[in-house]
N, C-alpha and C positions, 0 to 999 in steps of 0.2 A: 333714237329707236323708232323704226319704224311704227304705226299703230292705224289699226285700219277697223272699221264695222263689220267689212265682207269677210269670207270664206277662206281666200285666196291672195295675194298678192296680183295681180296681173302683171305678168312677162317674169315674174320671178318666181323661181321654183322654191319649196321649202324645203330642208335638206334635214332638218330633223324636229321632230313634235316633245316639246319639251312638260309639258301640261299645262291644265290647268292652273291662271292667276287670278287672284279677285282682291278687291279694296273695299276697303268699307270705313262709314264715318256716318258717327249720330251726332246731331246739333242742336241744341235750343234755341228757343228765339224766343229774346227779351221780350220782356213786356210793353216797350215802346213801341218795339216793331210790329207785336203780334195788335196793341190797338190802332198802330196803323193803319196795316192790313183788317181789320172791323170796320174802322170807317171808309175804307176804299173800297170795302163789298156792299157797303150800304149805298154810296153814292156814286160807285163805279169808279175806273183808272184800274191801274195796276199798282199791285202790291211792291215796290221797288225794295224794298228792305229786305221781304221773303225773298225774292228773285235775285240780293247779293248774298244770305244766306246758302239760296241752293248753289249757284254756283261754287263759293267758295268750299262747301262740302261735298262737291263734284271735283273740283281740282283737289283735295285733300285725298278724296279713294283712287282716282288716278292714277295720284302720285304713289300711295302704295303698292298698287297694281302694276306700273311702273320699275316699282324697285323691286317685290319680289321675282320679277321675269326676267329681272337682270341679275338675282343672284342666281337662277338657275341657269345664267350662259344666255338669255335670249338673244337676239337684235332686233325683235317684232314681236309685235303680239297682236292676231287676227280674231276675226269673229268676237269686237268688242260691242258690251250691250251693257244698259243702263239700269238701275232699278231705282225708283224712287217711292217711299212711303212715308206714310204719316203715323207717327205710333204713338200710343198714351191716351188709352182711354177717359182718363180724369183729365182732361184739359191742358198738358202739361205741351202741347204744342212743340214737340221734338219730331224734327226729319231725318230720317236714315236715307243717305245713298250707296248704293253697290254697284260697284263694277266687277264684271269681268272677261273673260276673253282667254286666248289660247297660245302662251308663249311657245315660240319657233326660233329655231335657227334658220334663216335663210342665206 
């Protein structure tokens, strides 16, 4: 399946607008990870633990975003955009990612 951030395709036309698709996925992160990530804000580097966290919950909304565009018939899905947040105001260190984007038939 095709799958693009733009508007458009270039050189290929869309032949029908299927709707809107979106993925979504909350995550926690363990406690090991999360004092990780504390002592690497304190003395700098990067968080590696958060940073295999988000991706994996990047490839998990994707992947639904993915599949629901494929049950509606898609072969593409265009104008895809990311959302990332941090939610839990009590400390509980949970990331939410959202994708979504505009399944097509092209």
């Amino acid at each position: 399946m095709l799958v693009t951030t733009t508007a458009v395709l270039d050189g290929i036309p869309v032949a029908r607008y299927l709707g809107v698709v979106t993925g979504e996925t909350i995550m926690g992160v363990n406690i090991f990870k999360d004092w990780a990530a504390g002592w690497r804000n304190m003395v700098g580097g990067r968080a590696e633990g958060y940073e295999e966290e988000i991706r994996k919950a990047k490839d998990i909304a994707m992947q639904e975003m993915l599949q629901r565009a494929q049950e509606l018939g898609a072969n593409a899905v265009i104008g895809v955009a990311f959302d990332y947040q941090s939610i839990g105001s009590d400390g509980s260190n949970m990331m939410m990612v959202g994708v979504s984007g505009t399944a097509v038939q092209v």
